[in-house]
C-alpha positions in Angstrom: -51.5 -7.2 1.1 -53.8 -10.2 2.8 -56.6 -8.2 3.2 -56.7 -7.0 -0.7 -55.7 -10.2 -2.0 -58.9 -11.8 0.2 -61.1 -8.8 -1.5 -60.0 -10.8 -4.9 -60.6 -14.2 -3.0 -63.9 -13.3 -1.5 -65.1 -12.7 -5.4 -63.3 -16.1 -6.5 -65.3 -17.7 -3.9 -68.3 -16.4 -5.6 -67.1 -16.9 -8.7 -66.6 -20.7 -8.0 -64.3 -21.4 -10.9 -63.0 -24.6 -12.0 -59.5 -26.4 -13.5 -59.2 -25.4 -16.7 -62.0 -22.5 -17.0 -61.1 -19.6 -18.7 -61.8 -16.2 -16.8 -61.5 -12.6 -17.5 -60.2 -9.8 -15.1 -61.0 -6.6 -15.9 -58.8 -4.1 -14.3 -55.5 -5.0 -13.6 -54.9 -2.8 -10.5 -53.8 -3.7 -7.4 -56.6 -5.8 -6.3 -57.2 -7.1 -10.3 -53.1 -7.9 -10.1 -53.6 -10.5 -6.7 -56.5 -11.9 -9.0 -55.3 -12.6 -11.6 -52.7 -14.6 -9.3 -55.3 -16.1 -7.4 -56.9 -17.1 -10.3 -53.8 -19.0 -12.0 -53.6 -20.8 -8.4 -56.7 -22.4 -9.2 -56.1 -23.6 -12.4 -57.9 -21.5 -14.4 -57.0 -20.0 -17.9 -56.6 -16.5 -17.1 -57.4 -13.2 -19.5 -56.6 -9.6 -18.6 -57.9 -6.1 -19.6 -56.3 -2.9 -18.7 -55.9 0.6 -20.0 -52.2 0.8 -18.4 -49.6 -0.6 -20.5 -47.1 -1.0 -17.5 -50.0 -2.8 -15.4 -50.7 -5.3 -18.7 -47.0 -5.6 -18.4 -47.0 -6.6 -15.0 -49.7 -9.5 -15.4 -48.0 -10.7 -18.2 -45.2 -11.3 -16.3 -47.2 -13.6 -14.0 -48.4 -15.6 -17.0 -51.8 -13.7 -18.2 -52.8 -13.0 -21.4 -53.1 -9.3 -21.5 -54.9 -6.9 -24.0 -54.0 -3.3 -23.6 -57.8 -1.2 -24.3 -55.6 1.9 -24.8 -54.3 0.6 -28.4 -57.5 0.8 -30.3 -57.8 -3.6 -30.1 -61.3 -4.9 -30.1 -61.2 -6.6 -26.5 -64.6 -9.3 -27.6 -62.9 -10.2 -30.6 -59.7 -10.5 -28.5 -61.8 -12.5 -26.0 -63.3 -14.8 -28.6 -60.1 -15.8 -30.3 -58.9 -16.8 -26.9 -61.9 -19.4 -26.2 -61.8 -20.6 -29.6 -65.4 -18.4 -30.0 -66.9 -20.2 -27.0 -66.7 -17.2 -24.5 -65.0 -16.8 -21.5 -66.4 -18.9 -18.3 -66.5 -15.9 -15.8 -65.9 -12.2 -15.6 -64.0 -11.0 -12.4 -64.8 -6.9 -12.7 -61.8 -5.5 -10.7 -61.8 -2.0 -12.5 -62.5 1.4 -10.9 -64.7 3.5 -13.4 -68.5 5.5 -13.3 -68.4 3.8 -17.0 -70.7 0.7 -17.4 -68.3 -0.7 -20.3 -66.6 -3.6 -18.4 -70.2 -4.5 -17.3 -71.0 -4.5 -21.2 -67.8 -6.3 -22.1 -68.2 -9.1 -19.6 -71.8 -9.8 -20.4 -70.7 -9.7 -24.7 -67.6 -11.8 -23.4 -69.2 -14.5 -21.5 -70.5 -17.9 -23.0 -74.1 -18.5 -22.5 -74.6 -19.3 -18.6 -71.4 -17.2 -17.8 -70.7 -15.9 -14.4 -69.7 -12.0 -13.5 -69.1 -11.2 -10.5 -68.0 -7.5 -9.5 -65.2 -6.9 -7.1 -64.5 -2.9 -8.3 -66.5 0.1 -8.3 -68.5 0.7 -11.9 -71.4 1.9 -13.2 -73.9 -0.9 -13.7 -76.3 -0.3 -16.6 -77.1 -3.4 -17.1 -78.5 -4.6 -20.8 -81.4 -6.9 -20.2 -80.9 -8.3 -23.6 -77.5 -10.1 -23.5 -78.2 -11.0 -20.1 -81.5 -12.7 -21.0 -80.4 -14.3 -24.3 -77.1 -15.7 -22.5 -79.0 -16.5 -19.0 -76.1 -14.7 -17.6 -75.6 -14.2 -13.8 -74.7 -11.0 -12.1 -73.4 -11.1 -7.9 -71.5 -7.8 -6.4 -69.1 -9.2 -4.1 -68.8 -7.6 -0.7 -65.4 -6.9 0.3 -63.5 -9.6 1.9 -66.0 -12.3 2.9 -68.3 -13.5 5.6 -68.4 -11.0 8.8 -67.5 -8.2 7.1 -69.8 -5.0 8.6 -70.8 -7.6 11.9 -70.4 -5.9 14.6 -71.0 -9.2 16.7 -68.5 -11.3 14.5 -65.5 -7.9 13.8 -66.1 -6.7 17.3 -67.3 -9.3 19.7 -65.6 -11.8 18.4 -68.4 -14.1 17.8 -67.4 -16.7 14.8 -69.4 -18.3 12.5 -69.9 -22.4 12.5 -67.4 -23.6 9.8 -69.9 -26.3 8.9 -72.2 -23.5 7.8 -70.0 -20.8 6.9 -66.8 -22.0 5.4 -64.9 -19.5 4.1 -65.3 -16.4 6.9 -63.2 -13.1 6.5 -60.7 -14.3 8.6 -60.1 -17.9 7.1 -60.0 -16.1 3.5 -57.3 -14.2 5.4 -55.3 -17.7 6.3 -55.9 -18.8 3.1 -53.7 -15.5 1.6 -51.4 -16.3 4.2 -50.6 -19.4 3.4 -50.3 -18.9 -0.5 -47.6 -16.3 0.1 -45.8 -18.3 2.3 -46.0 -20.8 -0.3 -44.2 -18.1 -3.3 -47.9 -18.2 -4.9 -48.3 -15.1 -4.5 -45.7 -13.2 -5.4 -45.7 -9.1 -3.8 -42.5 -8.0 -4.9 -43.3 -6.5 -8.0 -46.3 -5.2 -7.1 -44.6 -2.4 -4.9 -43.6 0.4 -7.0 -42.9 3.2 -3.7 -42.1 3.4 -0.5 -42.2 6.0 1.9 -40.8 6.9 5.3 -43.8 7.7 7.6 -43.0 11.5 7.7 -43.1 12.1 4.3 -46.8 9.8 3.7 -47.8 13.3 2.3 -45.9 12.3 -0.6 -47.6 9.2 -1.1 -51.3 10.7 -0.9 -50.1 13.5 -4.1 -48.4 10.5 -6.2 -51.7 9.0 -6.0 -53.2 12.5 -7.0 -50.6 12.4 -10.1 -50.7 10.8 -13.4 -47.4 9.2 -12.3 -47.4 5.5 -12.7 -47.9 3.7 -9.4 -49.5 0.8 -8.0 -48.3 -0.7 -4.5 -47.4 2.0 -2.0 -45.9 1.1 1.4 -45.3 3.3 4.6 -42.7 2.6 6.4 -41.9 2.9 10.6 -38.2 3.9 11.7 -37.3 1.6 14.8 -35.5 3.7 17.2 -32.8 2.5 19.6 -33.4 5.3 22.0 -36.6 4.7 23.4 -37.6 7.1 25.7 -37.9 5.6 29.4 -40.5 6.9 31.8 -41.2 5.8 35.5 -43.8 6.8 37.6 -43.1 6.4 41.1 -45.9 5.0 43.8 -45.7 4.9 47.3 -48.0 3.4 49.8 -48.5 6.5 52.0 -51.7 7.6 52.9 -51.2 11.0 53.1 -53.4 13.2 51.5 -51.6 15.4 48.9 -52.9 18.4 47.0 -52.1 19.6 43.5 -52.2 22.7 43.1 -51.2 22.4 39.0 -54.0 21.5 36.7 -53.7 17.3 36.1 -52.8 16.2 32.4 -53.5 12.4 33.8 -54.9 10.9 36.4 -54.0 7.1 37.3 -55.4 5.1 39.9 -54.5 1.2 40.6 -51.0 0.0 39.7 -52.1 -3.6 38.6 -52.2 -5.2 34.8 -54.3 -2.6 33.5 
């Protein structure tokens, strides 16, 4: 879960909210769920949006006031009564859709000077006018933070200065860490299957279905009977000829 929990962080970061703001996720998925609990970490008010009952379920749970768009409710209305018709202070888009609607309803649900900032995949036709009238600001956040896609930073191992990059891809990852360890972030309920590693077929046609499912783990048997192989080297010198064809080929006993 740490590296879709810092997917949600890396758009918090972005997001920059304070104590007592209210924000609204959008999508309560998987990634919209650790959000949402990401969000409540930091103090904020926090509003959900969801066409899945049993997700809107699930955030309320954790404390989120949840709309259901399935039931025919007017989410900006909803929105409004919530801020006391100020608007909310920032738009997390965690939703997977080619609509543009949750671009729409974060830009109609925003105060003036609101911040939206999209973590999901949507369309993205944007309408100048409520972002003109509102001087509304609009960031796509890329995955899960500094050094992502860097060769010399994933690969090499080259870091960047924390005096000029603080929050890297790998220190958003410490940061997840150390909330769970901390029980404030709470996985549990966010696993709905599991599957023994044989059977993953079964996991890749539930996520095909219109079965309910949301956190779905793969899991590794540990077997007692390891198998036990030696190869045996002597120091001779003697030439020897293989007459088989070689599968392997291994020269130099050492660490490698």
């Amino acid at each position: 879960f740490v590296p879709l929990a810092s997917i949600g962080l890396q758009g918090l970061r972005l997001l920059k909210p304070e104590l007592g703001e209210t924000i609204l996720v959008s999508g309560l998925g998987l990634i919209g769920q650790l959000t949402c609990q990401l969000l409540m970490n930091s103090g904020c008010k926090v509003l959900g949006v969801d066409l899945n009952e049993s997700r809107c379920n699930l955030a309320r749970s954790y404390g989120v006031e949840v709309i259901n768009l399935s039931d025919g409710s007017n989410p900006l209305r909803w929105c409004m009564e919530k801020t006391k018709n100020i608007g909310v202070d920032g738009v997390i888009v965690t939703a997977a859709t080619n609509s543009s609607e949750p671009i729409h309803l974060a830009a109609q649900a925003c105060r003036k000077r609101g911040r939206i900032i999209m973590v999901g995949v949507t369309g993205i036709n944007l309408k100048r006018e409520l972002f003109y009238k509102k001087e509304l600001s609009f960031q796509v956040s890329c995955s899960y933070g500094p050094g992502r896609y860097d060769n010399s930073y994933e690969e090499e191992g080259n870091d960047y200065p924390i005096g000029f990059v603080r929050w890297t891809e790998k220190r958003n990852f410490e940061s997840v860490i150390n909330l769970i360890i901390q029980n404030k972030i709470i996985l549990e309920k966010l696993i709905t299957h599991e599957y023994d590693f044989e059977n993953a077929y079964k996991a890749y046609e539930l996520l095909s279905s219109s079965e309910n499912n949301l956190g779905i783990l793969l899991s590794y048997k540990n077997l007692d009977n390891k198998i036990k192989k030696e190869i045996q080297i002597t120091n001779s010198t003697e030439k020897i000829i293989y007459k088989e064809n070689i599968g392997l080929g291994l020269i130099g006993a050492g660490e490698y």
